[in-house]
VOMI-516185 format. One record per residue (C-alpha): x negated, y, z; residue number from 1; residue in three letters. Coordinates in steps of 0.2 Angstrom, whole numbers, plus 5000, padded with zeros to 4 digits. Example, Ala and Ser with C-alpha at 12.3 -4.5 7.8 and 13.67 -1.06 7.14 Angstrom:
BEGIN
<pt><X>4938</X><Y>4978</Y><Z>5039</Z><n>1</n><res>ALA</res></pt>
<pt><X>4932</X><Y>4995</Y><Z>5036</Z><n>2</n><res>SER</res></pt>
***
This chain:
BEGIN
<pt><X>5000</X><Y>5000</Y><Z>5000</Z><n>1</n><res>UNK</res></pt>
<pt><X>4994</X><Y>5019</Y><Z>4998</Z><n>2</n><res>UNK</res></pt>
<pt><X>4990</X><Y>5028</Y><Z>5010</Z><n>3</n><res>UNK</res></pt>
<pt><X>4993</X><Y>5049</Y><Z>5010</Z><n>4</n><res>UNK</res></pt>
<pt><X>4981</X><Y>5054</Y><Z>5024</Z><n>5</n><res>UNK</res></pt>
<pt><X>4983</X><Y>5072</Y><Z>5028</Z><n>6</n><res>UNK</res></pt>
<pt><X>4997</X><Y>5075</Y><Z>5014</Z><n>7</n><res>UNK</res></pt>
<pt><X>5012</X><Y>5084</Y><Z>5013</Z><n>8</n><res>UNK</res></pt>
<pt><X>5024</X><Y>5095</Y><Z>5000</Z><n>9</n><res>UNK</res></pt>
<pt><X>5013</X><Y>5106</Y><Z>4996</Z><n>10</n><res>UNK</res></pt>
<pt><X>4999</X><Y>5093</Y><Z>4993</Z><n>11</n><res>UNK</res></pt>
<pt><X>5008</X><Y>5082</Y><Z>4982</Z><n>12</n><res>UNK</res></pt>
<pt><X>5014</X><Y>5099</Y><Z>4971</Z><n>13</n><res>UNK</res></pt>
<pt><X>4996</X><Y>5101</Y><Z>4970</Z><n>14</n><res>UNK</res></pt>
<pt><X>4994</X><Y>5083</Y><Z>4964</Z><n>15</n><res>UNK</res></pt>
<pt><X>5011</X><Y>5086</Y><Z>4952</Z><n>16</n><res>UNK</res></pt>
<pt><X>5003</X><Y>5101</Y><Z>4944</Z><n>17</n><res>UNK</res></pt>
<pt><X>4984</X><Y>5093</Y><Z>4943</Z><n>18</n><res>UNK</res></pt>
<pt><X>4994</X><Y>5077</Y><Z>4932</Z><n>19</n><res>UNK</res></pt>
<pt><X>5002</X><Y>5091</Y><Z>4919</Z><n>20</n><res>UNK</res></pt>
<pt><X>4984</X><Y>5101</Y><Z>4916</Z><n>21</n><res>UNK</res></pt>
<pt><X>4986</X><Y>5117</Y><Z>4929</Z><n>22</n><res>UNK</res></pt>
<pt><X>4968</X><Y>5121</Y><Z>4932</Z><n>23</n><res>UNK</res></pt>
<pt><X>4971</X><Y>5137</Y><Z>4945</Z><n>24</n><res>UNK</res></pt>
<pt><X>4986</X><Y>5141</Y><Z>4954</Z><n>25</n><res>UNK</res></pt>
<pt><X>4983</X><Y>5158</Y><Z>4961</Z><n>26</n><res>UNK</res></pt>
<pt><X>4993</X><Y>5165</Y><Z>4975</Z><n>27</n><res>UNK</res></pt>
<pt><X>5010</X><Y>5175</Y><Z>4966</Z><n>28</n><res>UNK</res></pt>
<pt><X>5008</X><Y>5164</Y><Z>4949</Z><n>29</n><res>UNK</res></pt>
<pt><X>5022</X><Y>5155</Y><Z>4951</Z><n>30</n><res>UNK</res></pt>
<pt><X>5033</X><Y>5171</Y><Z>4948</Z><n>31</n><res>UNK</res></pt>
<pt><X>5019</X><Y>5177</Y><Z>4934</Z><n>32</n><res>UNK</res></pt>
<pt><X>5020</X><Y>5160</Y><Z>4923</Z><n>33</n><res>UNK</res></pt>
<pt><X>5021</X><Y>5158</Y><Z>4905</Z><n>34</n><res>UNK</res></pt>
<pt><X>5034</X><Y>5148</Y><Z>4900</Z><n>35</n><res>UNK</res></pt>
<pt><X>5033</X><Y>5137</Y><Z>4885</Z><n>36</n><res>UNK</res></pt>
<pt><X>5050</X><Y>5129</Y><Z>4877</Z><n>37</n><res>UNK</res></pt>
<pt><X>5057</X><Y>5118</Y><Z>4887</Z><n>38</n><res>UNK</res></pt>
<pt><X>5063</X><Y>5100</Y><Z>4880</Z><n>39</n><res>UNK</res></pt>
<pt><X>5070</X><Y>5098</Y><Z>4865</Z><n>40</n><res>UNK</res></pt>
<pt><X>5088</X><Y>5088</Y><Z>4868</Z><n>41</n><res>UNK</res></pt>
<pt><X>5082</X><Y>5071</Y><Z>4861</Z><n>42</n><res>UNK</res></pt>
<pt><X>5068</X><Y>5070</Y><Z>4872</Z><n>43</n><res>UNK</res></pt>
<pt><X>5076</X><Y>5076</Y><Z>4885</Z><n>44</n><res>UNK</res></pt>
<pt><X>5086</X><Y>5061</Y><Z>4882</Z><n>45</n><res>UNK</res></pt>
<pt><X>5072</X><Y>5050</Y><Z>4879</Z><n>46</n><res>UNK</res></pt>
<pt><X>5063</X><Y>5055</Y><Z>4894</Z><n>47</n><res>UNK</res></pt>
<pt><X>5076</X><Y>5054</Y><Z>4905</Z><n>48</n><res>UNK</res></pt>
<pt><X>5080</X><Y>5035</Y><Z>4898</Z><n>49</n><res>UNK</res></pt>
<pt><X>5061</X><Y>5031</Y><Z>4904</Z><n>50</n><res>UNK</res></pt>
<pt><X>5060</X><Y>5038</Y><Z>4921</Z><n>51</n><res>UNK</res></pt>
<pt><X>5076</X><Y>5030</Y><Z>4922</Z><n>52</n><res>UNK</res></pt>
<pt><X>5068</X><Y>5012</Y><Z>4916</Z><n>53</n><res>UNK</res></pt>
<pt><X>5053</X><Y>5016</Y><Z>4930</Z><n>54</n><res>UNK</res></pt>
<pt><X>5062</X><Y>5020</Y><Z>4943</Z><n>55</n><res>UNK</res></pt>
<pt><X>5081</X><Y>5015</Y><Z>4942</Z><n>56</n><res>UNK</res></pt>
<pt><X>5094</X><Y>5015</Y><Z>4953</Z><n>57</n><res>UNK</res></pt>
<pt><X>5096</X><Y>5000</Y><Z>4964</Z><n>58</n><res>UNK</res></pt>
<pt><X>5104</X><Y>5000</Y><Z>4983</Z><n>59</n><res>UNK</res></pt>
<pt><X>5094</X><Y>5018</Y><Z>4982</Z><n>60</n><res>UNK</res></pt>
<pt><X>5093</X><Y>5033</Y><Z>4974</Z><n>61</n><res>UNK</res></pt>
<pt><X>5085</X><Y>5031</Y><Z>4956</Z><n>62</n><res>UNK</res></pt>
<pt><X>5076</X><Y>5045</Y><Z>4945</Z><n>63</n><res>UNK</res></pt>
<pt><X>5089</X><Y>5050</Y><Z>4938</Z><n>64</n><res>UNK</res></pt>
<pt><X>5098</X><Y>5053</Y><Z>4955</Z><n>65</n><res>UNK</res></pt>
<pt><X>5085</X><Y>5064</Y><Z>4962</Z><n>66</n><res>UNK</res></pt>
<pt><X>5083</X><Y>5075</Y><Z>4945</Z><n>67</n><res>UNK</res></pt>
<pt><X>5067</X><Y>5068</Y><Z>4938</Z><n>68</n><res>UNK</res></pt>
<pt><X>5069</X><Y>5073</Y><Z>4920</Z><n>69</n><res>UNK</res></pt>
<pt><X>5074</X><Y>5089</Y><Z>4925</Z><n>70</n><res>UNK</res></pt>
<pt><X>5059</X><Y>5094</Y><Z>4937</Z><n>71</n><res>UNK</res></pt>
<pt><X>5048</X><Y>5085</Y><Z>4923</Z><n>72</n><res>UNK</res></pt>
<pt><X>5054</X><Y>5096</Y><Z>4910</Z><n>73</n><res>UNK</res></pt>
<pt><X>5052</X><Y>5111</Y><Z>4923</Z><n>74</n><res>UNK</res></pt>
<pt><X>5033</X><Y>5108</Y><Z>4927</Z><n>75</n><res>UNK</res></pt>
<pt><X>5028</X><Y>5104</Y><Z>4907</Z><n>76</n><res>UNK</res></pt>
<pt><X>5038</X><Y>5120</Y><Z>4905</Z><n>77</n><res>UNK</res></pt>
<pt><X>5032</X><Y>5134</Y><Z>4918</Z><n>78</n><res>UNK</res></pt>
<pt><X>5015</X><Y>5123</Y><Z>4922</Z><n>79</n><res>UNK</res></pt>
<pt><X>5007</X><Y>5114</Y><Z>4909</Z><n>80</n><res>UNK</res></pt>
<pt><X>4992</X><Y>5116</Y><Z>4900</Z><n>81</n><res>UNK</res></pt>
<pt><X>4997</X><Y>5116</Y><Z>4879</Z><n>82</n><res>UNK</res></pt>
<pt><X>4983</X><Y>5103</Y><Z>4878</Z><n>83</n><res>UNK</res></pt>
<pt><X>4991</X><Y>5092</Y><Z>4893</Z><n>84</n><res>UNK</res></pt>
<pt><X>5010</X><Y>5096</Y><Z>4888</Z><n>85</n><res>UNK</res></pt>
<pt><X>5003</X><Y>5089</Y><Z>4870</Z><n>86</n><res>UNK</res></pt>
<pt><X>4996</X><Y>5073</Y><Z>4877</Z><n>87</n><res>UNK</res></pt>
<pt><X>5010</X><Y>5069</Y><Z>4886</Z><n>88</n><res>UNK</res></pt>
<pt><X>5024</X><Y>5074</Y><Z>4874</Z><n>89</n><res>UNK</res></pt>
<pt><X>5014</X><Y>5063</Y><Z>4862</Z><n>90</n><res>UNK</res></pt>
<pt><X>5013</X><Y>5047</Y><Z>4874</Z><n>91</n><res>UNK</res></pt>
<pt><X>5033</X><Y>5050</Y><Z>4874</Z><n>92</n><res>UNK</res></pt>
<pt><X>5036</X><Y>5049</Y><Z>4857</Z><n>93</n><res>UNK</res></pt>
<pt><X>5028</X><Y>5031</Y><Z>4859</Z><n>94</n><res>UNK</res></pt>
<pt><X>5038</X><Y>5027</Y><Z>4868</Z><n>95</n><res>UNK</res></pt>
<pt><X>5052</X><Y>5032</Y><Z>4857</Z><n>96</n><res>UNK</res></pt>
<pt><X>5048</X><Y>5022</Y><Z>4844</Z><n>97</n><res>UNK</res></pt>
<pt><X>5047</X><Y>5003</Y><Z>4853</Z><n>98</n><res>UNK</res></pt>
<pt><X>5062</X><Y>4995</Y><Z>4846</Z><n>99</n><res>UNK</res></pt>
<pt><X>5069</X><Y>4976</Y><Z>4848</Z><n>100</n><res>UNK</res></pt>
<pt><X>5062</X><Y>4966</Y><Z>4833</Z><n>101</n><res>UNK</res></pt>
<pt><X>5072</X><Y>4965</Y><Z>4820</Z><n>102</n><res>UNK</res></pt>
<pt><X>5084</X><Y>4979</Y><Z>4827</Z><n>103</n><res>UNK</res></pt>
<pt><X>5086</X><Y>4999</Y><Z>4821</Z><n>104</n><res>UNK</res></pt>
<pt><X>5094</X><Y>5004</Y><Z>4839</Z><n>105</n><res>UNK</res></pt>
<pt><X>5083</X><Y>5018</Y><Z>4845</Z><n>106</n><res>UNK</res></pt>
<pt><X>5076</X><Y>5015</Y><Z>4863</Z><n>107</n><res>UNK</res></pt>
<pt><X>5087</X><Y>5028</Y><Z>4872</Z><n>108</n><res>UNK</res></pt>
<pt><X>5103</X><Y>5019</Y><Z>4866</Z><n>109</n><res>UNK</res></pt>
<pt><X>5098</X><Y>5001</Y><Z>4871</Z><n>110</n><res>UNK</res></pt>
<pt><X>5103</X><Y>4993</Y><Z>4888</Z><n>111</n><res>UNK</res></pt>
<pt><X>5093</X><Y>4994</Y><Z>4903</Z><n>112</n><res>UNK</res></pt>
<pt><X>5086</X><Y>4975</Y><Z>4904</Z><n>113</n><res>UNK</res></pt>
<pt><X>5082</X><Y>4981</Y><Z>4884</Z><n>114</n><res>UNK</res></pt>
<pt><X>5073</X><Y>4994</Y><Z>4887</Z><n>115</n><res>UNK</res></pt>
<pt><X>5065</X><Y>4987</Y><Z>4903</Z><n>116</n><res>UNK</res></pt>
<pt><X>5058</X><Y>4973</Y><Z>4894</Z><n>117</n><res>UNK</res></pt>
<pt><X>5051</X><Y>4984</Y><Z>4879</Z><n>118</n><res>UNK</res></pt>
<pt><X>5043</X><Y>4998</Y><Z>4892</Z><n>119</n><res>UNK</res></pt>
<pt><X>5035</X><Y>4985</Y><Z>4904</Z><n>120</n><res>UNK</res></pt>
<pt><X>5026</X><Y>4976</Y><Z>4888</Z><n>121</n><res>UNK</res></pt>
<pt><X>5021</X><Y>4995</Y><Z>4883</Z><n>122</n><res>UNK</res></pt>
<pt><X>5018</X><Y>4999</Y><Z>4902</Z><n>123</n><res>UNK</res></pt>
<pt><X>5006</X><Y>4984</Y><Z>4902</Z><n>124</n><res>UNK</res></pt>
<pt><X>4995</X><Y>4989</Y><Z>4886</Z><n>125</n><res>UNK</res></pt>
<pt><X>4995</X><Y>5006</Y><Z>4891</Z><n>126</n><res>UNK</res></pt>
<pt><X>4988</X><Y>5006</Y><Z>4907</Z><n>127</n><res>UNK</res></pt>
<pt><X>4975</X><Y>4991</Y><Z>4903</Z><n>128</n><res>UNK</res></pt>
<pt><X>4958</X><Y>4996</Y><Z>4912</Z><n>129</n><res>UNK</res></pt>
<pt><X>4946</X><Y>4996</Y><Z>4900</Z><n>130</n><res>UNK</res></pt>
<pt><X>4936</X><Y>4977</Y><Z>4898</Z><n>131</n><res>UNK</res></pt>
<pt><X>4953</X><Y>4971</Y><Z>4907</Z><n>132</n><res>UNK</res></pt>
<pt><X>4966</X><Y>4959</Y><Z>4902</Z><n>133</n><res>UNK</res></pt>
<pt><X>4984</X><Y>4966</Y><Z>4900</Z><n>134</n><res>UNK</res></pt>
<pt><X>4987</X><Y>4954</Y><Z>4914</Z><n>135</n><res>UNK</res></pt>
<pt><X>4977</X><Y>4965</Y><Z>4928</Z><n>136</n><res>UNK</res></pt>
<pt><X>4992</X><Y>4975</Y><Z>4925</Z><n>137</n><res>UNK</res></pt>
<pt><X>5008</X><Y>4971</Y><Z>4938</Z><n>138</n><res>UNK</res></pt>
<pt><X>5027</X><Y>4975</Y><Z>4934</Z><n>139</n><res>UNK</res></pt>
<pt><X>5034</X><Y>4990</Y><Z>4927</Z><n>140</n><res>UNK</res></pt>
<pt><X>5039</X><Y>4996</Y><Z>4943</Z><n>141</n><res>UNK</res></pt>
<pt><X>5035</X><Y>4983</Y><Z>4956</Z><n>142</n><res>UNK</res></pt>
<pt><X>5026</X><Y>4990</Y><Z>4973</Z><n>143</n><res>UNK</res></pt>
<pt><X>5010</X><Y>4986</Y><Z>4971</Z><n>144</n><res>UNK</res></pt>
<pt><X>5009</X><Y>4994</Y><Z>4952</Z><n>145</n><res>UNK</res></pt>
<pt><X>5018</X><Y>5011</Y><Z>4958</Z><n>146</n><res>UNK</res></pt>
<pt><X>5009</X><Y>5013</Y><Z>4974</Z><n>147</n><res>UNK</res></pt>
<pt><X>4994</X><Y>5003</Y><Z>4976</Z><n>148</n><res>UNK</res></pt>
<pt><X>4978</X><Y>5014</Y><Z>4968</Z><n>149</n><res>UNK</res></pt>
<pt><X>4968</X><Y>4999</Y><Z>4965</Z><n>150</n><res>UNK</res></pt>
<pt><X>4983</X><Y>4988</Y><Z>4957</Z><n>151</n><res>UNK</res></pt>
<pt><X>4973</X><Y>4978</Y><Z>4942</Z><n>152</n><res>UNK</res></pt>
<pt><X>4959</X><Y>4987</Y><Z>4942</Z><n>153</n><res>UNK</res></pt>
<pt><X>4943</X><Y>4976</Y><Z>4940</Z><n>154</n><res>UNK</res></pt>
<pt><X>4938</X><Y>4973</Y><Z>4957</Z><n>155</n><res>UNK</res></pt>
<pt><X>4918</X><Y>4979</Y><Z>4960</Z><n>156</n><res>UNK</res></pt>
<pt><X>4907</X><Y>4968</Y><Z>4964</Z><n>157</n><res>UNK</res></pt>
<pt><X>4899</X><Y>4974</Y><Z>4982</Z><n>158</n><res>UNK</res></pt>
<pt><X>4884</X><Y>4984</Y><Z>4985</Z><n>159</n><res>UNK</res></pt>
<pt><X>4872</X><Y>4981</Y><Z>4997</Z><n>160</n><res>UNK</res></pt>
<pt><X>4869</X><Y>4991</Y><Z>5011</Z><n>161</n><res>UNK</res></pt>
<pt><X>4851</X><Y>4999</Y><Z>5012</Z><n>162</n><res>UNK</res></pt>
<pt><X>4840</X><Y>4986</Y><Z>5019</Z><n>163</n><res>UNK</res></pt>
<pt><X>4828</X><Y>4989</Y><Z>5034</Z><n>164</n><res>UNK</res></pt>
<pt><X>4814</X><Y>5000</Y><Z>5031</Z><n>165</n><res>UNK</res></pt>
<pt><X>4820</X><Y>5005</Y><Z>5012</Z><n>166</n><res>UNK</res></pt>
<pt><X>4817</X><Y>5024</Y><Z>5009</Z><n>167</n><res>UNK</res></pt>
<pt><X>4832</X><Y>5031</Y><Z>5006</Z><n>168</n><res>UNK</res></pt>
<pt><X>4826</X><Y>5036</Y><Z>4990</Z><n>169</n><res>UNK</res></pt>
<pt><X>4825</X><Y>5019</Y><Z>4984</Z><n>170</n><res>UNK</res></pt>
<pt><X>4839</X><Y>5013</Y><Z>4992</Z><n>171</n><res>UNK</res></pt>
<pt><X>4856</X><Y>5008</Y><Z>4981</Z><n>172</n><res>UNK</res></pt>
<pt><X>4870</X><Y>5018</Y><Z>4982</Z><n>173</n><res>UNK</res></pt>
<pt><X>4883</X><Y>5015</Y><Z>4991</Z><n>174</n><res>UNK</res></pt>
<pt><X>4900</X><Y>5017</Y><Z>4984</Z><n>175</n><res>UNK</res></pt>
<pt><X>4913</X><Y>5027</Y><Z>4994</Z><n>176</n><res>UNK</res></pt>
<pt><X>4932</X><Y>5014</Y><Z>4991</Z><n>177</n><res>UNK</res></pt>
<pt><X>4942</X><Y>5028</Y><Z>4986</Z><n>178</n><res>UNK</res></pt>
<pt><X>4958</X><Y>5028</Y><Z>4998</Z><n>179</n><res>UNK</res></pt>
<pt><X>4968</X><Y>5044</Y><Z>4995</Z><n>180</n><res>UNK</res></pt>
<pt><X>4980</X><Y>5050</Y><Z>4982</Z><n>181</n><res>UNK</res></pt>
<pt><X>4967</X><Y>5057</Y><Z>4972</Z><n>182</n><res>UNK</res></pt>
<pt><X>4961</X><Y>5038</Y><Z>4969</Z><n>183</n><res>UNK</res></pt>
<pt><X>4980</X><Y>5036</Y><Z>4963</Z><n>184</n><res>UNK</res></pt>
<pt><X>4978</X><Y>5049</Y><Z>4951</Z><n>185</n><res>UNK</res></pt>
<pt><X>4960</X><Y>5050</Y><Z>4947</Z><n>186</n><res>UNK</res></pt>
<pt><X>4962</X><Y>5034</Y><Z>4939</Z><n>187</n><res>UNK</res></pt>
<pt><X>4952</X><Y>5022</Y><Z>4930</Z><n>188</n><res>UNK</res></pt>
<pt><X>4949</X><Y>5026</Y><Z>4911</Z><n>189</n><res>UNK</res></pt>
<pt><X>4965</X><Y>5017</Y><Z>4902</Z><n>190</n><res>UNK</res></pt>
<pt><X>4971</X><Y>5014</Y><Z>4885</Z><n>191</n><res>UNK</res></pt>
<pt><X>4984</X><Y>5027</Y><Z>4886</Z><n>192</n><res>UNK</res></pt>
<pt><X>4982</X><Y>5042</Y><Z>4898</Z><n>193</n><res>UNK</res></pt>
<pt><X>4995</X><Y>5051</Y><Z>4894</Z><n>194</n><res>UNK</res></pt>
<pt><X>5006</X><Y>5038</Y><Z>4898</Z><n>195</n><res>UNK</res></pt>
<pt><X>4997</X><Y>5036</Y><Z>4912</Z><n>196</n><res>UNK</res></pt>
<pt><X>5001</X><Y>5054</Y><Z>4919</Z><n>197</n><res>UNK</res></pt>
<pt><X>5017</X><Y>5053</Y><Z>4913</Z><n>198</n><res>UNK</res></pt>
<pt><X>5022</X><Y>5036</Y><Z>4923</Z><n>199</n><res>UNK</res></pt>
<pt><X>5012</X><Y>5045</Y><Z>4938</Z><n>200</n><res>UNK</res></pt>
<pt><X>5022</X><Y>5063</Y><Z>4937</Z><n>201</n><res>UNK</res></pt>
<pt><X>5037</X><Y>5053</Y><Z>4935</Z><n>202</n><res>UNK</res></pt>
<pt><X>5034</X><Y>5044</Y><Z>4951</Z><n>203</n><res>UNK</res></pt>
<pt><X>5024</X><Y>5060</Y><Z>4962</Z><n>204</n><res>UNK</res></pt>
<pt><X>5041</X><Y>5068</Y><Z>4956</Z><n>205</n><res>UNK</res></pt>
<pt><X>5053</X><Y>5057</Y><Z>4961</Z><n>206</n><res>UNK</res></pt>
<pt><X>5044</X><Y>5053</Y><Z>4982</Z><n>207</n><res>UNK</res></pt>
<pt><X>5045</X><Y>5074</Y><Z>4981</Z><n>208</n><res>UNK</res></pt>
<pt><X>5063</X><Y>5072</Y><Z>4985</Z><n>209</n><res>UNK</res></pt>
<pt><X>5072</X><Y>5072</Y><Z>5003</Z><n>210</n><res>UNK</res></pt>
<pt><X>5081</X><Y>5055</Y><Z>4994</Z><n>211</n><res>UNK</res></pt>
<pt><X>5067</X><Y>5044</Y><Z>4990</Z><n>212</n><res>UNK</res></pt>
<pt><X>5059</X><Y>5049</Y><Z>5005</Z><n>213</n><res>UNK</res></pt>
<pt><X>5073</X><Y>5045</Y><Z>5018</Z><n>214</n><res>UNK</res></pt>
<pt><X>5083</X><Y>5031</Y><Z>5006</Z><n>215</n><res>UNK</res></pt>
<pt><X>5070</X><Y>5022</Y><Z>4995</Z><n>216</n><res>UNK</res></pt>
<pt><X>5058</X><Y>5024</Y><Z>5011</Z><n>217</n><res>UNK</res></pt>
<pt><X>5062</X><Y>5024</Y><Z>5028</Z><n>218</n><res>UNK</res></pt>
<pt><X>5060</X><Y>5039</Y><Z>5037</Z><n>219</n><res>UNK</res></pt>
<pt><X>5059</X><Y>5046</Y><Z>5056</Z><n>220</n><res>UNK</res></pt>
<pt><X>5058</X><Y>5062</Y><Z>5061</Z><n>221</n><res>UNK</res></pt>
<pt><X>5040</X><Y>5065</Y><Z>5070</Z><n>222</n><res>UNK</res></pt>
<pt><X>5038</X><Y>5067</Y><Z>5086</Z><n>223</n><res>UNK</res></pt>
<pt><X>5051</X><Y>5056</Y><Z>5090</Z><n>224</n><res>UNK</res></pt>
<pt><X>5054</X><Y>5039</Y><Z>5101</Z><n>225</n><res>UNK</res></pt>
<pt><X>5037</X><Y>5029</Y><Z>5103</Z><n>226</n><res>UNK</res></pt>
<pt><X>5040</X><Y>5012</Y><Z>5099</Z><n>227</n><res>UNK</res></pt>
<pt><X>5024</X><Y>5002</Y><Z>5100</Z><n>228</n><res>UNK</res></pt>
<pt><X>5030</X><Y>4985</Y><Z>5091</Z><n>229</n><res>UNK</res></pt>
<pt><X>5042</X><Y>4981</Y><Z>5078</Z><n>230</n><res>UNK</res></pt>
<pt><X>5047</X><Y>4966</Y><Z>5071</Z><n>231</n><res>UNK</res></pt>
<pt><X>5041</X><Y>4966</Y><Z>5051</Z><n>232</n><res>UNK</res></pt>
<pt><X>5052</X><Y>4956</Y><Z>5038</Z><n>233</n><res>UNK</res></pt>
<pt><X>5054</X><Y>4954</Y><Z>5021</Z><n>234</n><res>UNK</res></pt>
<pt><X>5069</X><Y>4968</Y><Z>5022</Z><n>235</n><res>UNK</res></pt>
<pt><X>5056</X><Y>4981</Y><Z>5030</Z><n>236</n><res>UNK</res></pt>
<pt><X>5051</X><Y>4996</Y><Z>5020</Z><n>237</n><res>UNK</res></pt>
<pt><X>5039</X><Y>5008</Y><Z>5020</Z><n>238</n><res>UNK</res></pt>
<pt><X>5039</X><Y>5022</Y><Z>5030</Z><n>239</n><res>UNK</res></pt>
<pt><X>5038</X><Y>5041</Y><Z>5025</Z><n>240</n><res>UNK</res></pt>
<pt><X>5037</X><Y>5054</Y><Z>5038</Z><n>241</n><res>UNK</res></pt>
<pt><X>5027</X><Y>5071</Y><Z>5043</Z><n>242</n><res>UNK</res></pt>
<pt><X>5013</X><Y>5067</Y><Z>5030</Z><n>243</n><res>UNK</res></pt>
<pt><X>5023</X><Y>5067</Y><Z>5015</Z><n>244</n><res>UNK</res></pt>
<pt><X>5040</X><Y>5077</Y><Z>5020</Z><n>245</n><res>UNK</res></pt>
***
């Protein structure tokens, strides 16, 4: 699971602007911005059938519900660097052209099992870590894939620590395991990364919202009742509190 040390709000706004290119956010800029053109209606439509597939609704608040598309439009629009909203808006019209063999329906009119089943093949190529198999990749939006940073990437093979009496200079380096969200959405170098901040925008986006935090997580108000053992089953969900309200 990911951990968000130290994050809140305004630290995954941050992290929401650093996925669609903003290189400066000066104090006041918000009001200042300039806008490019928002959306046009069919990819509106066609993003809002994907962040639909990512994350939909189940016994919780979906995408869709929390106005995903919506906010996505808003930060390419006010936010965006042309370079990123390009990358992006290209990676979208990808996705706009998977289609059932043998059938002309257009992805945004298929069914949700239909268009989860063409995403989750694209999801899989897409995000391939270079020199790994498509298979290092895990479900479209299972747990691991949406939250865990290191989720099929190749694991590293382990570096010694500096043996006794090695000169630092000589000794190997030791590599730091990132842990935070900016391991998340660093990323490892991948087949497509303009799916790859898409698919992360989406989902930075959508834990943004009071729903997915207090629904899709669960959530208690900090300080609160200290409660130093509880019992974890297959039905427990993550929690979300201070760091990421």
């Amino acid at each position: 699971m990911l951990t968000l040390p130290d994050t809140d709000r305004r630290t995954l706004f941050k992290h929401a602007l650093w996925l669609i290119g903003a290189s400066a956010v000066p104090k006041g800029a918000l009001a200042a911005a300039v806008q490019q053109p928002g959306l046009e209606a069919a990819r509106f439509a066609l993003l809002s059938a994907t962040a639909d597939t990512i994350i939909p609704r189940t016994e919780t608040p979906g995408a869709m519900d929390v106005g995903v598309p919506k906010l996505f439009d808003e930060m390419l629009r006010k936010w965006a660097s042309s370079e990123r909203r390009a990358t992006i808006i290209a990676s979208l019209d990808r996705i706009g052209t998977l289609k059932i063999p043998g059938s002309e329906t257009p992805f945004v009119k298929l069914t949700a099992e239909q268009r989860y089943a063409l995403l989750e093949a694209h999801d899989k190529a897409a995000l391939t870590p270079a020199g790994a198999p498509a298979e290092a990749v895990g479900p479209l939006n299972s747990a691991h894939a949406i939250l865990d940073p290191h989720y099929g990437r190749p694991k590293q093979d382990a570096v010694p620590t500096q043996p006794p009496g090695v000169p630092v200079a000589q000794a190997p380096t030791q590599k730091k395991k990132p842990t935070s969200l900016d391991a998340l959405l660093a990323g490892p170098q991948v087949a497509d990364m303009g799916y790859a901040k898409l698919k992360e925008l989406v989902i930075v986006l959508y834990y943004f919202s009071e729903p997915a935090l207090t629904q899709e997580l669960r959530y208690e108000h900090a300080p609160g009742q200290w409660v130093p053992s509880i019992p974890i089953t297959p039905e427990t969900r993550a929690w979300g509190g201070a760091g990421v309200n």
